[in-house]
N, C-alpha and C positions, 0 to 999 in steps of 0.2 A: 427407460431413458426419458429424461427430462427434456424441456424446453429449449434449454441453454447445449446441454450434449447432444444433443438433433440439429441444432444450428452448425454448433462447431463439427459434426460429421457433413451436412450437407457443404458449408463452407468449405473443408478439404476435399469432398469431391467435385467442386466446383472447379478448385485451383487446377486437381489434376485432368481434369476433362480439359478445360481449357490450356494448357499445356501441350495436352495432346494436339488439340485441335492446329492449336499456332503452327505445328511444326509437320502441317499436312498440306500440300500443294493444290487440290484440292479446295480447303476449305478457303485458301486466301483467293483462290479465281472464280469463287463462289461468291463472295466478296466481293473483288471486282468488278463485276457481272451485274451485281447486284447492287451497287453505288452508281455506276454507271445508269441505269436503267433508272434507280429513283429518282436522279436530279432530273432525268428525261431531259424536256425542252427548256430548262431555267437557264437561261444566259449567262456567263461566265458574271456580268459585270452586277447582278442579284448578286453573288458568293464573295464577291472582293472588290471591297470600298476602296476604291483610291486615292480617298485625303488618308482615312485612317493609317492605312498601309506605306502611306509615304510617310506618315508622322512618327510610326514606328521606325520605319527606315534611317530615317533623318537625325532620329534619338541613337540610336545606334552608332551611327558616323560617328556622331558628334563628341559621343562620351566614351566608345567603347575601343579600347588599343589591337582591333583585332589583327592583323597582319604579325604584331610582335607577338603577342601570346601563340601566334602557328609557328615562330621560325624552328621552333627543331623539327617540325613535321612539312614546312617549307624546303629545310634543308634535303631530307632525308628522300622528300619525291623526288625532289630540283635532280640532286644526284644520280636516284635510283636511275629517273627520267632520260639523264646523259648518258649512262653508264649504255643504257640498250639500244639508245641512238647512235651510240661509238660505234657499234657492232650493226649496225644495218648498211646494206649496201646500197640503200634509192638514194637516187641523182635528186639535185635541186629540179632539174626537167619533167621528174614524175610528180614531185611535191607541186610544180607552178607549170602547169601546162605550158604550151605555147600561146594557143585560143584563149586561157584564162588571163596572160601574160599580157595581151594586146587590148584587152578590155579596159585592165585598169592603166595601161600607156594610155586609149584616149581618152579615161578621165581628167588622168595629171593633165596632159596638154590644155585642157579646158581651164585650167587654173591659172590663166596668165597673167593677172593680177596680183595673186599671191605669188608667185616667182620672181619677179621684178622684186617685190617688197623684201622679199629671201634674197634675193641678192645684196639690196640696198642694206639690209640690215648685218649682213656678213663683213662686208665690204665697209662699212663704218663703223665695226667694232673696234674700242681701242685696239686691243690685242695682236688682232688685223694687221691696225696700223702702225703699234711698235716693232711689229715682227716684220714685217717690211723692212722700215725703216733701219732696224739694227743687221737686217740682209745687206742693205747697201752699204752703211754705212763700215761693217766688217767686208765688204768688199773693196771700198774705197779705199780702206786702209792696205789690205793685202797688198793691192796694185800699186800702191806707193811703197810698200818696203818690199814685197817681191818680184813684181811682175812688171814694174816697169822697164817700156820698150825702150826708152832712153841709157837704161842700164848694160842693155848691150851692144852701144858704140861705144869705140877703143876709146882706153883712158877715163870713161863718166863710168863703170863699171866699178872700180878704187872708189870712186869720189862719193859713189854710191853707199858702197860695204861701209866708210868713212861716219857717211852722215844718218847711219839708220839709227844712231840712235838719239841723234836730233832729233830724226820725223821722228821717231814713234815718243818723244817726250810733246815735243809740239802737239802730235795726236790728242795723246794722254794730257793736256793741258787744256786741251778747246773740244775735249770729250764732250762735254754738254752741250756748250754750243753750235756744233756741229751736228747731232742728236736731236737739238731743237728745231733746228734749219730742215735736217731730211724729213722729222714727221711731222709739219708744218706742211712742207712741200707733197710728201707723200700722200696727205687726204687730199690733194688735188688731183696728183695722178691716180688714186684711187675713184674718185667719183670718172674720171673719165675712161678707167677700167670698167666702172660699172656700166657705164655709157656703151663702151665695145660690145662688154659681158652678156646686154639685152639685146643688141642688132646682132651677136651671132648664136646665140643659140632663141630659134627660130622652131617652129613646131617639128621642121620637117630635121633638122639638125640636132632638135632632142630624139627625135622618135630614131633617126640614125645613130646617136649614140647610146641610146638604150638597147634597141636590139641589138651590136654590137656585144653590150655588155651582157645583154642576157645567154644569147647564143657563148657566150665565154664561159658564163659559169653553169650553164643549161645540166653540161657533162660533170660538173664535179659533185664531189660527195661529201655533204653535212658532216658525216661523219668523221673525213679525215680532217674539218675546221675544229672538232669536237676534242679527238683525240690529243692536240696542241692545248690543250688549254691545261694553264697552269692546275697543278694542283692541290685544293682549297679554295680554288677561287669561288666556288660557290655558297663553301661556308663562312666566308671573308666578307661576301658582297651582299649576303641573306639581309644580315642586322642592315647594315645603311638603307636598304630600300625600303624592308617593314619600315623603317621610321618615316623616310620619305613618305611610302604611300598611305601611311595612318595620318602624317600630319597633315599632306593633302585630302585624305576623306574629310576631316574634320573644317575644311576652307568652307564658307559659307558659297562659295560658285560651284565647288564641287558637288554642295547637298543639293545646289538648287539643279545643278544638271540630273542628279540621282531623281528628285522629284519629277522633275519632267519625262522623263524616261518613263516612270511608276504611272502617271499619270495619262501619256502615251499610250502607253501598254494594253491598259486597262480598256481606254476608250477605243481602242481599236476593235478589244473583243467583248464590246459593247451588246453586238447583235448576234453572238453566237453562243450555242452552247456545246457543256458540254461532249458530249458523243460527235456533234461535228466539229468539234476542234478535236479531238480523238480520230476521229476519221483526216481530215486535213491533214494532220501529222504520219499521217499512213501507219496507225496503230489499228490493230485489229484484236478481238478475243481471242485467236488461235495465237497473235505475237506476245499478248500480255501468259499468257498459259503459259507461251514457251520458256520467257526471259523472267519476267517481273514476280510472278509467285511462286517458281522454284527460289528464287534470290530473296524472297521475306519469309517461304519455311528455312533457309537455310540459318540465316541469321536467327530466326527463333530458339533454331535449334546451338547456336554458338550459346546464346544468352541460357538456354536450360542446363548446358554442360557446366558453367561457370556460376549455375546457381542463383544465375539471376532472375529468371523468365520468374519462379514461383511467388518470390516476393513481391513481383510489380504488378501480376495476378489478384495476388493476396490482399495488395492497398487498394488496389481497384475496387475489389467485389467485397473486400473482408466488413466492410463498416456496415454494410445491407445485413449482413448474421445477429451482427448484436444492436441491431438497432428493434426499438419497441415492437416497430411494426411489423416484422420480421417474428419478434418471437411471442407480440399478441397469437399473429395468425399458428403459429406451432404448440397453443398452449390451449388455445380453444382445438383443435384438429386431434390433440392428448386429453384431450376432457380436462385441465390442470382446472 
C-alpha cells in the first residue's frame, strides 16, 4: 500500500468513526462538558463583539426579504399552531393569571399621558369625524321623512306622506352643504368629547372597567374564538404581513432599535461568563444530558439516514488526506 491508498483508507475511517460518534449521546455531552469548562471564566462579552454583531444584523434587515421567503413554512406552523389550539380546553384565566393580570393594570394606569394623547388622536381622526357626522346627519334625515312627531297630529299626517318627496329632494339638493355644516360642527363637539372622555375615565374608572372585562372573559376559551375563524384566513393574511414586516425591518428606526437591543444585550453580559450565565438560566449538566445531546445525536442521525452526515464529514476532514503534509508524513513512515 502506498502513500496515497493509506491516506484514502485512513480518510474513510475517519468519516465513519466520526459518523459513529455524531450519532452517540454520550459523545455530544462529552462536548458539552467539555466547552463549557474550556471557556471557564472568559466573560460572555470577550466571545461577542457587539458593533460587529450589530453590523451583521443590520446588513441582514436591510437587504435580506426574510419573512417572505418563510411564508409557506409561516403558513404551515401559523396553521398547524391553530389547529391544536382549537382543541385545547384552557380558559384565557389560566393563560393570564389574575396576579399577573393586576400588574400589568398598574402599569397601563401609570401611562396617563400617553392616554390622553390616545384619545386626542382617535377622537380627531378624519374618519372619526365623518363617521360621526354622516350618523347624524342619516339621522337628521330619518327624523324628517319618518319619525317625525308632527306627523302624527290629525290631517299633518297626509300633508306629510304628500311632501316627502320634496324633503328628501331638498335633502338630496343641500347634501353637501348640510355634510359640511355637521363635520365642521362635529370636531367641536368631538374635542369636548374628549374633554368628557379624560375627566371620566379616571384610574380608579379604568381599573373598574378592566377588571370587569377581564373577570368576563377570565372563563372563556381561546379555543372557541379560534374555531370561528374564517377559513384561509391564515393563508390569505401570511403574504401582507411578511411584506409588512420585511419592509419594516428594513426602516432605518427599526435597524437602529434592532442595534440598540444587540448592543444592550451584550453590555449587560458584560461581567459574566459563561457557566454562570448557564447556571442563572437554571441549566445544569444533568439538564443538557437529558434534553440538548439526545436532540443533536438524533438529528445526526436524521442527516446519516438521508446520506448526508458523510459528506459534510468528508469536506470537513477529506482535504487534510491529500494534502503534502499529510502524505509527506505517510511516505517517510512507508520508507517511499
Amino acid at each position: 500500500m502506498n502513500a496515497a491508498d493509506l491516506a484514502g483508507a485512513l480518510r474513510q475511517a475517519h468519516v465513519n468513526h466520526a459518523r459513529q460518534r455524531l450519532q452517540e449521546k454520550s459523545y455530544w455531552q462529552s462536548q458539552l462538558d467539555a466547552g463549557v469548562k474550556r471557556l471557564g471564566k472568559t466573560p460572555v462579552a470577550a466571545l461577542v463583539d457587539a458593533d460587529a454583531l450589530a453590523a451583521v444584523v443590520d446588513d441582514w434587515l436591510a437587504r435580506v426579504d426574510t419573512v417572505q421567503g418563510l411564508e409557506p413554512v409561516v403558513i404551515q406552523v401559523s396553521e398547524a399552531v391553530l389547529e391544536r389550539a382549537s382543541q385545547q380546553p384552557t380558559t384565557v384565566g389560566e393563560l393570564l393569571e389574575e396576579e399577573h393580570f393586576e400588574a400589568i393594570l398598574a402599569q397601563a394606569l401609570r401611562l396617563r399621558e400617553l392616554r390622553e394623547r390616545a384619545i386626542h388622536a382617535c377622537l380627531n381622526h378624519p374618519l372619526v369625524s365623518d363617521m360621526v357626522s354622516e350618523m347624524l346627519y342619516t339621522g337628521i334625515k330619518n327624523f324628517l321623512l319618518e319619525e317625525n312627531a308632527l306627523a302624527k297630529l290629525p290631517g299633518v299626517s297626509s300633508m306629510m306622506k304628500l311632501g316627502r318627496k320634496s324633503v328628501g329632494r331638498a335633502m338630496g339638493g343641500l347634501e353637501e352643504t348640510i355634510r359640511d355644516y355637521l363635520r365642521h360642527n362635529t370636531r367641536a363637539t368631538l374635542k369636548t368629547g374628549e374633554q368628557w372622555l379624560n375627566r371620566q375615565l379616571t384610574d380608579e374608572r379604568i381599573a373598574e372597567l378592566a377588571r370587569d372585562g377581564y373577570r368576563r372573559i377570565a372563563p372563556m376559551r381561546p379555543a372557541d374564538l379560534i374555531q370561528r375563524l374564517p377559513e384561509g384566513v391564515v393563508a390569505d393574511s401570511v403574504p401582507h404581513a411578511a411584506v409588512i414586516a420585511d419592509q419594516g425591518a428594513r426602516l432605518e428606526y427599526s435597524r437602529a432599535l434592532v442595534s440598540a437591543g444587540l448592543h444592550a444585550a451584550v453590555t449587560a453580559l458584560l461581567d459574566k461568563d459563561l457557566p454562570a450565565l448557564l447556571k442563572a438560566m437554571g441549566t445544569t449538566p444533568k439538564q443538557r444530558a437529558k434534553a440538548l445531546a439526545p436532540a443533536l445525536a438524533a438529528g445526526a442521525a436524521v442527516l446519516d439516514e438521508r446520506d448526508l452526515l458523510a459528506g459534510a464529514i468528508d469536506d470537513a476532514v477529506g482535504d487534510f488526506y491529500t494534502s503534502d503534509a499529510c502524505l509527506d508524513v505517510l511516505k517517510t513512515a512507508l520508507g517511499e
